[in-house]
C-alpha atoms as a printed R data frame, in Angstrom:
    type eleno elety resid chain resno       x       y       z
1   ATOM     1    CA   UNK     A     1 -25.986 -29.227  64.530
2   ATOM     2    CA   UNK     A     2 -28.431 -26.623  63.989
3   ATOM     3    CA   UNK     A     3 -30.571 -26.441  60.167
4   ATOM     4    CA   UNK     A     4 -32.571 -23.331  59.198
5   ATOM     5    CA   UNK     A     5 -35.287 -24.885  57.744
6   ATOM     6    CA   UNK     A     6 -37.450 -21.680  57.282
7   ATOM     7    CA   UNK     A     7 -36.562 -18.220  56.985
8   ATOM     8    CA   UNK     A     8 -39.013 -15.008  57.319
9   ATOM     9    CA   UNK     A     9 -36.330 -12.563  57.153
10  ATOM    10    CA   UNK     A    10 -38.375 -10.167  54.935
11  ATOM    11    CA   UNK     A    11 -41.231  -7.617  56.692
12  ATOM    12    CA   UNK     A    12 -43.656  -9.863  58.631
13  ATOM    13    CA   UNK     A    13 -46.674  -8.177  59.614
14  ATOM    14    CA   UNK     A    14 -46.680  -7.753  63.736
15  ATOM    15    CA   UNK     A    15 -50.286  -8.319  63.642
16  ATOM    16    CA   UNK     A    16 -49.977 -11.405  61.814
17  ATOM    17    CA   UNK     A    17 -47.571 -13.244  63.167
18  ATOM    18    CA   UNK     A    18 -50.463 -16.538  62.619
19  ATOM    19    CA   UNK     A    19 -48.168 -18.277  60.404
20  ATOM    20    CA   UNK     A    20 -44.872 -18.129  61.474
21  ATOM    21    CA   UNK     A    21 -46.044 -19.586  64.910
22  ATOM    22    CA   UNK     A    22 -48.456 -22.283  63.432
23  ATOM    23    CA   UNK     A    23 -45.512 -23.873  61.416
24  ATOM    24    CA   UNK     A    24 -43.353 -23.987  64.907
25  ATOM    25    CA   UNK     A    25 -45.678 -25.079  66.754
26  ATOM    26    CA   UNK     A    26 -46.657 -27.271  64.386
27  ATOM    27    CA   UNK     A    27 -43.511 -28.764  63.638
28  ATOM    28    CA   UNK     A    28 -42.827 -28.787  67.240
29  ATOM    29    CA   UNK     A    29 -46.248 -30.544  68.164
30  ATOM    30    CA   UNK     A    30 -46.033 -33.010  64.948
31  ATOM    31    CA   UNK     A    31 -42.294 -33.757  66.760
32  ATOM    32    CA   UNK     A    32 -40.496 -32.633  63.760
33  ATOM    33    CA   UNK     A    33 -38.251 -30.584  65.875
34  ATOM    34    CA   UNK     A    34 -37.388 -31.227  69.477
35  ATOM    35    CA   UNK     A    35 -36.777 -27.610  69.962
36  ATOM    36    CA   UNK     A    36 -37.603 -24.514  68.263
37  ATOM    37    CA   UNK     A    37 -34.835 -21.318  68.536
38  ATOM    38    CA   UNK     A    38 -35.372 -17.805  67.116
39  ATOM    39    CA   UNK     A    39 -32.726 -15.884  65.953
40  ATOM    40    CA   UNK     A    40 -33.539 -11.782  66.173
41  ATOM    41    CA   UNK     A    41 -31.588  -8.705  67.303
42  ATOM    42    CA   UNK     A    42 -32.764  -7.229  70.735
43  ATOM    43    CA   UNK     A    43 -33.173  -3.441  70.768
44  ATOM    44    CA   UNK     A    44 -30.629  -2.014  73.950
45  ATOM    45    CA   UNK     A    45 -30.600   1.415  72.560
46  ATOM    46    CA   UNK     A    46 -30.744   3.647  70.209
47  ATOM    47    CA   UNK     A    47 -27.326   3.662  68.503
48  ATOM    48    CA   UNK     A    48 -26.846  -0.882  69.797
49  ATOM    49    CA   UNK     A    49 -29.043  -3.781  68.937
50  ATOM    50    CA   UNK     A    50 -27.562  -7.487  69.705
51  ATOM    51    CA   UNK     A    51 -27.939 -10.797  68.064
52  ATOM    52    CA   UNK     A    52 -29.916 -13.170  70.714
53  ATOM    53    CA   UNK     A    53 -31.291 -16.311  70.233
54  ATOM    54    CA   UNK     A    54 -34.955 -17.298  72.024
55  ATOM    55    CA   UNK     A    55 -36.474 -20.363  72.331
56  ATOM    56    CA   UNK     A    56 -39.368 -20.998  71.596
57  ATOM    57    CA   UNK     A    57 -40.487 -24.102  72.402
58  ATOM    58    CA   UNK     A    58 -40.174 -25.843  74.283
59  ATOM    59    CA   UNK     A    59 -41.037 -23.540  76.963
60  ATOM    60    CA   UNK     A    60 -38.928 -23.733  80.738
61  ATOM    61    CA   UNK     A    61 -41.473 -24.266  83.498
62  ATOM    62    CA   UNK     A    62 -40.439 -23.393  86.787
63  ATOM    63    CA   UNK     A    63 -42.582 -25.000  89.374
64  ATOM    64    CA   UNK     A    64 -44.452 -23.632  92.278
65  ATOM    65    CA   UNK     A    65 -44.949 -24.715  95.823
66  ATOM    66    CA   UNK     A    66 -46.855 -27.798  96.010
67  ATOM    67    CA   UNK     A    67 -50.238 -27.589  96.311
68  ATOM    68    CA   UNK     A    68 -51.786 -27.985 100.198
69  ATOM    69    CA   UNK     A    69 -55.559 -28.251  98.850
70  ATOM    70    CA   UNK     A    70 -57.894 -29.735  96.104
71  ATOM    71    CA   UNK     A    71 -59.532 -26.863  93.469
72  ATOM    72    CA   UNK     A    72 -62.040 -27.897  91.480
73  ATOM    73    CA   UNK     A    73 -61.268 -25.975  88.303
74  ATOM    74    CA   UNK     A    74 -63.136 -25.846  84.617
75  ATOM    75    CA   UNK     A    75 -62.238 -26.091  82.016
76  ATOM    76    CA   UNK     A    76 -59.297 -28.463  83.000
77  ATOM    77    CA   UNK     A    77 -55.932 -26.928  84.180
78  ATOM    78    CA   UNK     A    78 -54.571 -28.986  81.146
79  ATOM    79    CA   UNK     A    79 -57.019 -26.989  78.534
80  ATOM    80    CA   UNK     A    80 -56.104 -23.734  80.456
81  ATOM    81    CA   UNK     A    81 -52.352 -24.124  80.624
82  ATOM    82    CA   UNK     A    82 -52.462 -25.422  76.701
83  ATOM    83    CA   UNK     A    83 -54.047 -22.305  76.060
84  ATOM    84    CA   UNK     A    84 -52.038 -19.760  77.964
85  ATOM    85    CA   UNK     A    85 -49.086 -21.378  76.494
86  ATOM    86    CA   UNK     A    86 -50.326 -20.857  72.859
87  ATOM    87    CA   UNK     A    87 -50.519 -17.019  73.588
88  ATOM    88    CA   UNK     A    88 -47.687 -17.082  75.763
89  ATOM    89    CA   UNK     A    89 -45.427 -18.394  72.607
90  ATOM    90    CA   UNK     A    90 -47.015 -16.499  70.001
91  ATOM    91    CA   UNK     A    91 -46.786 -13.127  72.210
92  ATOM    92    CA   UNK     A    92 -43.084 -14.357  72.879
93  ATOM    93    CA   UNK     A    93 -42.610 -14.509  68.747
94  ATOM    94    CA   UNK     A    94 -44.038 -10.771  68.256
95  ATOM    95    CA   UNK     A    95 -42.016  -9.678  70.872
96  ATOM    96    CA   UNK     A    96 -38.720 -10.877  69.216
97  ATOM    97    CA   UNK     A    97 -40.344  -9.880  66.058
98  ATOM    98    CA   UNK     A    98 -40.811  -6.063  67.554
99  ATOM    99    CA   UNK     A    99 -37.222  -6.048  69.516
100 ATOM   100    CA   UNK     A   100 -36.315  -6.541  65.590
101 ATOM   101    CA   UNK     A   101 -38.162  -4.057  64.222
102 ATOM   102    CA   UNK     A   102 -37.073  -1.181  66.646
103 ATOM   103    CA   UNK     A   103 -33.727  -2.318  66.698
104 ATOM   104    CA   UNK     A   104 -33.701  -1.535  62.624
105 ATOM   105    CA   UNK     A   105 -35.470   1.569  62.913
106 ATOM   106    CA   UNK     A   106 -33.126   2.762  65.257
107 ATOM   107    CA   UNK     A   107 -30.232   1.972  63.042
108 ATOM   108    CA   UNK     A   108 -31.666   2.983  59.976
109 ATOM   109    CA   UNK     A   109 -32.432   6.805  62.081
110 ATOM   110    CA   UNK     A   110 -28.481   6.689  62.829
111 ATOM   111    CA   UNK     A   111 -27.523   5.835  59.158
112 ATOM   112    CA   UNK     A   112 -29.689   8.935  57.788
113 ATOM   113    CA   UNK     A   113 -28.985  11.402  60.602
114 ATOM   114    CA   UNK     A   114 -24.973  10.554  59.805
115 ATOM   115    CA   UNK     A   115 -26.009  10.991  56.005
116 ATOM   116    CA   UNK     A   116 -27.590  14.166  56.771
117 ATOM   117    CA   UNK     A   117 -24.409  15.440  58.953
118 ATOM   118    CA   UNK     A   118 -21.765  14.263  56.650
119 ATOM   119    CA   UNK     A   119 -23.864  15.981  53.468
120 ATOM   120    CA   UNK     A   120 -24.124  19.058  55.801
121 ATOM   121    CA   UNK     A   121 -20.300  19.148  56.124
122 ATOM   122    CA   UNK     A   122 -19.842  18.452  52.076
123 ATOM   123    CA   UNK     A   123 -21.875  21.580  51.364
124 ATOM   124    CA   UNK     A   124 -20.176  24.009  54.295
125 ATOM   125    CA   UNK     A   125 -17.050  22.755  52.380
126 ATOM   126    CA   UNK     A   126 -18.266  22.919  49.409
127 ATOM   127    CA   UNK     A   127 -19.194  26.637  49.903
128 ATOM   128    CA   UNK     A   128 -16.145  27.577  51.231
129 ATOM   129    CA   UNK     A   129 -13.869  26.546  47.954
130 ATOM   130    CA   UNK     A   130 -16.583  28.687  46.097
131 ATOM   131    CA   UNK     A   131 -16.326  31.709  48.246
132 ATOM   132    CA   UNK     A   132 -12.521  31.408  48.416
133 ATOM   133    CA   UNK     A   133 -12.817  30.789  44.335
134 ATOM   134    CA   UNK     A   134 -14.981  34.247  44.285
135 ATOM   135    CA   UNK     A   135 -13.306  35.940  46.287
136 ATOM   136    CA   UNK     A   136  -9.601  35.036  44.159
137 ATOM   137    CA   UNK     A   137 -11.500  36.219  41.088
138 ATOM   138    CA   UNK     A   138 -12.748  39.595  42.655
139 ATOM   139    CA   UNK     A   139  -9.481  40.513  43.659
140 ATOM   140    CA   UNK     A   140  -7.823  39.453  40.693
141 ATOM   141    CA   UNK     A   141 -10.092  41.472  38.896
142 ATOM   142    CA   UNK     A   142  -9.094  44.588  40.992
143 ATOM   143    CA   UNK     A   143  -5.776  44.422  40.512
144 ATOM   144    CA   UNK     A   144  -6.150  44.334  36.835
145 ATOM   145    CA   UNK     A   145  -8.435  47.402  37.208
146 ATOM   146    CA   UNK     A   146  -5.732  48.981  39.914
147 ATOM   147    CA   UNK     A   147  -2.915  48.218  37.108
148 ATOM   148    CA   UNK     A   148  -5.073  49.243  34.357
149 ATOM   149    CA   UNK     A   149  -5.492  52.411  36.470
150 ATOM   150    CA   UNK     A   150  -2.128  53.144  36.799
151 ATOM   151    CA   UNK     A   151  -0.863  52.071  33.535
152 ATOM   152    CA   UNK     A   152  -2.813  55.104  32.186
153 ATOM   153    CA   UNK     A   153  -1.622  57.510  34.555
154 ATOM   154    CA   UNK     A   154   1.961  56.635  33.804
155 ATOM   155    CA   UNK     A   155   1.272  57.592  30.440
């Protein structure tokens, strides 16, 4: 069974995403957790975004070919691959955290251009009832003139 046990649901800086991945990893690392899953929307265009779920940690490895010779590499592949995974995670975590982001921009556009159309159509309506209310009071007022007219030339 699955338990949120932190949400950062409101704005979180892209450039800092610092502390949201130190407490996975940390929780991760400290074995808290045996697996770390974030929930975001993925942008797909500009009028879908879909639900997804990526996990973090820990991270699918697929491995190579086996190796055929001996490289003598510094600093240690361990130290190397540690690090590349650090900024493989926490570039994995902004990118969820941008799909997000442009997903909600995208649907907040949509929201205000289908505000702007539907106050567009309330005001072409709008002006039509008051045209077609002018127009009944300017020819009312010409037939009272027109009887008016004729009522004193009948007498």
């Amino acid at each position: 069974s699955a338990h949120i046990m932190a949400d950062y649901s409101s704005n979180i800086p892209l450039n800092n995403v610092s502390a949201l991945f130190e407490f996975a990893l940390n929780k991760y690392l400290d074995k808290t957790y045996k697996k770390i899953d974030l929930y975001h929307n993925q942008f797909v265009s500009t009028i879908q975004s879909i639900p997804v779920v990526t996990t973090l940690l820990p991270i699918k490895m697929e491995l190579g070919q086996e190796k055929t010779s001996e490289y003598l590499i510094e600093p240690s592949p361990k130290k190397i691959i540690d690090s590349l995974l650090r900024s493989f995670v926490e570039e994995k975590l902004r990118f969820a955290l941008i799909q997000s982001e442009a997903g909600e921009h995208s649907l907040r556009m949509m929201a205000m251009k289908n505000a702007t159309d539907n106050a567009t159509d309330v005001i072409y309506n709008l002006t039509m009832v008051r045209n077609k209310i002018r127009q009944e009071k300017i020819t009312s007022e010409l037939l009272d003139m027109v009887t008016a007219k004729e009522s004193v030339e009948s007498n």
